[in-house]
C-alpha positions as CSV (number, residue, x, y, z in Angstrom):
1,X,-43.4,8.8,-40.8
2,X,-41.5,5.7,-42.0
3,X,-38.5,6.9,-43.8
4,X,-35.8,4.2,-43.1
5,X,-34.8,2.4,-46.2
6,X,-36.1,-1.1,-45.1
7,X,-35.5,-2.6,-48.3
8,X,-32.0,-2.0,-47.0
9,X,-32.3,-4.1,-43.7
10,X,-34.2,-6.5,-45.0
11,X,-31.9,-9.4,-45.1
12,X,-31.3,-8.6,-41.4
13,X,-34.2,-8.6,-40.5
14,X,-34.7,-11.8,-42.0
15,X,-31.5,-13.3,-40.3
16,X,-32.6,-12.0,-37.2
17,X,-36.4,-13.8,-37.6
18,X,-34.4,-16.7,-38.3
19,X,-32.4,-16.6,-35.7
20,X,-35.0,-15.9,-33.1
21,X,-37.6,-19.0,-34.1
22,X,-34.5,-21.2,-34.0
23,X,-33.0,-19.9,-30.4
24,X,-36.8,-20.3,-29.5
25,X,-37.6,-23.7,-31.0
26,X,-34.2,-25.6,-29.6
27,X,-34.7,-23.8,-26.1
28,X,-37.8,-25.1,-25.9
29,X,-37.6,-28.4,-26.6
30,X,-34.5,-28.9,-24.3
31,X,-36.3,-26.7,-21.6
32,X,-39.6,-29.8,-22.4
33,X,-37.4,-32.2,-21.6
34,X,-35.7,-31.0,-18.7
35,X,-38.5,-29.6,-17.1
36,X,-40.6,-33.2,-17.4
37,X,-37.4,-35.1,-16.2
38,X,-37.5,-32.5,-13.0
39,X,-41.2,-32.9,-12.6
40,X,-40.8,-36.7,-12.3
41,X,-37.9,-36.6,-10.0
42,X,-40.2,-34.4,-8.0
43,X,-43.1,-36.4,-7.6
44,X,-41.4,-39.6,-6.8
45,X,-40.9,-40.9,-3.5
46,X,-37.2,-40.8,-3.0
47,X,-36.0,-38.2,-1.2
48,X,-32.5,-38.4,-3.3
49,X,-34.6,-37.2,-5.9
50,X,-37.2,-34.8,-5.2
51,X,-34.6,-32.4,-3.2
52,X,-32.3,-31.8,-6.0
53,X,-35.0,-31.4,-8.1
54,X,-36.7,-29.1,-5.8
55,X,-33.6,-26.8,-5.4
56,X,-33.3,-26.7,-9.2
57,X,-36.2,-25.3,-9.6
58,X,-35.9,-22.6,-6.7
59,X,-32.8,-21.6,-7.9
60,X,-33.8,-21.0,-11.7
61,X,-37.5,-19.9,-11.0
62,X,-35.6,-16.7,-8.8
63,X,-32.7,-15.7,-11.2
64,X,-32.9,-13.1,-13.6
65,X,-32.5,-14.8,-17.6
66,X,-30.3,-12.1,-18.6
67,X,-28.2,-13.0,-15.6
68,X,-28.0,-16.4,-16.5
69,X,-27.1,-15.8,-20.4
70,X,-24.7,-13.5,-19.1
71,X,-23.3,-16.3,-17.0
72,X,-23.8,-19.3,-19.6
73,X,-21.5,-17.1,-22.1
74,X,-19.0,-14.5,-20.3
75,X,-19.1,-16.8,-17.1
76,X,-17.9,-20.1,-17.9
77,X,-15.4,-18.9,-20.4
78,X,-13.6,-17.2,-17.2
79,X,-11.8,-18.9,-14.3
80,X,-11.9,-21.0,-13.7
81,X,-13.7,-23.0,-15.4
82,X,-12.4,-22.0,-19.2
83,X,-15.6,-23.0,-21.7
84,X,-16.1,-21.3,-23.9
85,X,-19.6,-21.9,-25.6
86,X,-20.5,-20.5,-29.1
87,X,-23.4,-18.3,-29.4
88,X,-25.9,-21.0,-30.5
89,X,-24.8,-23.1,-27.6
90,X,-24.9,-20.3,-24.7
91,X,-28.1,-18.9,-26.2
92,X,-30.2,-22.6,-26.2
93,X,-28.9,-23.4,-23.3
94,X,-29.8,-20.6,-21.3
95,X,-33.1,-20.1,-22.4
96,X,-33.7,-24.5,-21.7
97,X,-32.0,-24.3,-17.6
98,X,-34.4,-20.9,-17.2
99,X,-37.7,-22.3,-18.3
100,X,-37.0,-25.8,-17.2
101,X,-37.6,-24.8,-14.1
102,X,-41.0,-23.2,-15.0
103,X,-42.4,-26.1,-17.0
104,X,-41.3,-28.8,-14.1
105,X,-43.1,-26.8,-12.2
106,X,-46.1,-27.0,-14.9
107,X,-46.1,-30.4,-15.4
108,X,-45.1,-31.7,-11.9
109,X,-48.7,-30.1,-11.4
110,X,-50.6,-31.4,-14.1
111,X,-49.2,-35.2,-13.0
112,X,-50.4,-34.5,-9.5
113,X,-53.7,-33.3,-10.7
114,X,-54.6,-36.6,-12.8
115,X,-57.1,-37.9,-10.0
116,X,-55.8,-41.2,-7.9
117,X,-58.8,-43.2,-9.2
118,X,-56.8,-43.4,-12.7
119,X,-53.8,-44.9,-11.7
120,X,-55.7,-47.5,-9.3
121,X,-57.7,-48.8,-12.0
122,X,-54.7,-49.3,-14.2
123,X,-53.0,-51.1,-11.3
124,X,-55.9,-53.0,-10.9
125,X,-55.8,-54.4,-14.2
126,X,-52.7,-55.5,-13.8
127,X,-50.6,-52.7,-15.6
128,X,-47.1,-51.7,-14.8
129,X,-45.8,-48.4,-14.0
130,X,-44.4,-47.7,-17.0
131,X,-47.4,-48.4,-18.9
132,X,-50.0,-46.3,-16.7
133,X,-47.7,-44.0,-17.4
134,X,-48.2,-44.2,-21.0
135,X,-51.1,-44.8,-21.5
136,X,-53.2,-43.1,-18.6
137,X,-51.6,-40.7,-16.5
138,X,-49.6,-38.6,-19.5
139,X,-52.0,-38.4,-21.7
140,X,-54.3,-36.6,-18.9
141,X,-51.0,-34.9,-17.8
142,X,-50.9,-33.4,-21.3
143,X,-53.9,-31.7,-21.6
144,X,-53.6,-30.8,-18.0
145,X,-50.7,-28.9,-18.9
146,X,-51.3,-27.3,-22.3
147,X,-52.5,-24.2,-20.8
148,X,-49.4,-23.3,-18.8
149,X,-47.0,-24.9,-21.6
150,X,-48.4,-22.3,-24.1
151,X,-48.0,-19.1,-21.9
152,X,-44.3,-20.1,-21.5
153,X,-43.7,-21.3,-25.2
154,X,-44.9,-17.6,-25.9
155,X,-43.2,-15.8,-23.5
156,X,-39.9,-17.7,-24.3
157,X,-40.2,-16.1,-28.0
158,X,-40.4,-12.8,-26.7
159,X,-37.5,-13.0,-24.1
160,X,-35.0,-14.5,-26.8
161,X,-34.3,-10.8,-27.1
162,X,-32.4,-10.7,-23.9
163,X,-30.0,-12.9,-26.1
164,X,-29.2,-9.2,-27.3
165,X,-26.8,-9.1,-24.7
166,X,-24.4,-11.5,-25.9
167,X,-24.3,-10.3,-29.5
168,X,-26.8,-13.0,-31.1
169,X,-27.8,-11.8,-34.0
170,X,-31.7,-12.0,-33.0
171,X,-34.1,-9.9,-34.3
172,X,-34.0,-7.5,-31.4
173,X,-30.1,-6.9,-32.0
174,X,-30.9,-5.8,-35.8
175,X,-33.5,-3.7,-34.7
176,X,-31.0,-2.4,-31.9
177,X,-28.7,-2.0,-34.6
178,X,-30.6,-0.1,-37.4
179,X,-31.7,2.1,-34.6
180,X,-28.1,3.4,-34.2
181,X,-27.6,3.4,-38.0
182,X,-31.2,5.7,-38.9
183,X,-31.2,7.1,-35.4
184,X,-34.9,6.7,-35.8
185,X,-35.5,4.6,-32.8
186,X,-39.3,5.1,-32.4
187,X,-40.0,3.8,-36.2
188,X,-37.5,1.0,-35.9
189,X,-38.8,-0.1,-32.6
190,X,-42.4,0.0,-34.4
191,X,-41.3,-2.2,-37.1
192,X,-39.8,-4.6,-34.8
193,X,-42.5,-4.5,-32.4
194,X,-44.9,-5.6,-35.0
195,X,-43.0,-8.3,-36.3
196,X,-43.0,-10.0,-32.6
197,X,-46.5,-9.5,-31.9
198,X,-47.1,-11.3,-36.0
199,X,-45.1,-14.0,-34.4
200,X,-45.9,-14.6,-31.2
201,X,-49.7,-13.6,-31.8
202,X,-50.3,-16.5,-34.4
203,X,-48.4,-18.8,-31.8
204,X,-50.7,-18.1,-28.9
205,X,-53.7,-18.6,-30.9
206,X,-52.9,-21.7,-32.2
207,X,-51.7,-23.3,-29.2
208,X,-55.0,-21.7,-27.6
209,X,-57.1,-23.7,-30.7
210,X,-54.8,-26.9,-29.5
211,X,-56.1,-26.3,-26.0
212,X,-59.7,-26.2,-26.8
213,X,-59.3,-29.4,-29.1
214,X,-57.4,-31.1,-26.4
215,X,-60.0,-30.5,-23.4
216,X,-62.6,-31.2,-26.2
217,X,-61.1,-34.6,-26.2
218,X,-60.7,-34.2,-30.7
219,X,-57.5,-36.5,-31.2
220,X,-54.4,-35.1,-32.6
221,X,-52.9,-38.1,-34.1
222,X,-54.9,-41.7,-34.5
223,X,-51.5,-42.8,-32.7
224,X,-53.2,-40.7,-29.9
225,X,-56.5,-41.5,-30.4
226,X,-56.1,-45.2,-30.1
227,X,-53.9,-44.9,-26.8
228,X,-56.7,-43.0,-25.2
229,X,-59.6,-45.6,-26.6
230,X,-56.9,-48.3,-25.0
231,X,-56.5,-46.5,-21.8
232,X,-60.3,-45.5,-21.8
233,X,-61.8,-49.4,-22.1
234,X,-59.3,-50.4,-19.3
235,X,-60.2,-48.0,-17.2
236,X,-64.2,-48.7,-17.9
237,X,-63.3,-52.4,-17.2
238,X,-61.9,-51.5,-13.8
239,X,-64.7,-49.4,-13.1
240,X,-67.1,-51.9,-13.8
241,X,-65.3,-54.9,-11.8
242,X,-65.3,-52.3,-8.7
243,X,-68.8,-51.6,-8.9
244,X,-69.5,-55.3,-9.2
């Protein structure tokens, strides 16, 4: 069944795996940061900021990615706005605007699900804003959000092969490739098939076994764990001066 020299394509491939987890990594982390700065514009109280934030993520949620790679690379390089972005630039920041929109909408949930009573006591003990923040309402935000972060950080890995589209030397562009070279599409197209589901399989799982330890309330750091016994004892304080 398998008769395509792989040994051949090997470096490639290898390029193209290479290529893929670093598309994937740098999208992600601007698409973390974006999406958190448009979740906190959205649940704040100014109108200024909640409504572009809002139409951001309208926008993004209901446009195609390929569309937007198409327009991140052959778009702006046209009139009239002549930029031309290199591959790597185009590529990360496509896949960051598109899933920005996603996770702001992940997180802007998992803020507005940290129950009122939290932030209270933390006012009542005399915190500021910023450190509530900190120390009480991320922390809870995070594990809120874990569940819907994973799914996307997955499914980003698979779309990087829309990236095909613009010629970026992923791995779905060398399997694209050596299917033209072998003409034996169904093989190659196996081979790659399998090397995304050995990637992104390993990912899911072990985001899913950082799920369970975070609702299990196990500490990923003792950074962590002593901002949550912090946040924890204030909060216990509060509870007992309102009972009192």
């Amino acid at each position: 069944m398998f008769k395509v020299d792989w040994a051949q394509y090997a470096p490639d491939l290898l390029s193209g795996l290479k290529n893929t987890l670093i598309y994937t990594a740098l999208g992600f982390a601007g698409a973390a940061v974006l999406g958190l700065l448009l979740a906190l514009m959205r649940t704040s109280k100014t109108r200024l900021l909640r409504w572009p934030a809002g139409a951001y993520t309208e926008v993004f949620k209901n446009i195609p990615l390929i569309v937007i790679i198409y327009m991140g690379y052959y778009g702006l390089a046209g009139d009239p706005f002549d930029i031309n972005l290199g591959v790597m630039q185009a590529a990360v920041l496509s896949l960051a605007i598109f899933y920005a929109a996603y996770l702001s909408e992940i997180f802007r949930a998992a803020l507005v699900g940290v129950h009122s009573g939290q932030r209270e006591a933390a006012q009542a003990l005399g915190l500021n804003r910023m450190t509530t923040f900190g120390s009480v309402i991320f922390p809870q935000g995070v594990r809120l959000a874990l569940a819907g972060t994973n799914t996307m950080a997955v499914d980003m890995l698979k779309s990087s092969s829309l990236l095909v589209i613009i010629s970026a030397g992923e791995l779905f562009q060398v399997g694209k490739s050596a299917s033209s070279a072998t003409f034996r599409t169904m093989e190659v197209m196996l081979v790659i098939a399998a090397i995304y589901f050995a990637m992104c399989y390993p990912l899911s799982q072990g985001l899913l076994w950082l799920e369970r330890r975070m609702h299990d309330g196990a500490p990923l750091s003792p950074r962590r764990a002593r901002r949550l016994r912090k946040a924890r004892a204030m909060l216990g304080v509060a509870q007992v001066g309102v009972a009192s």
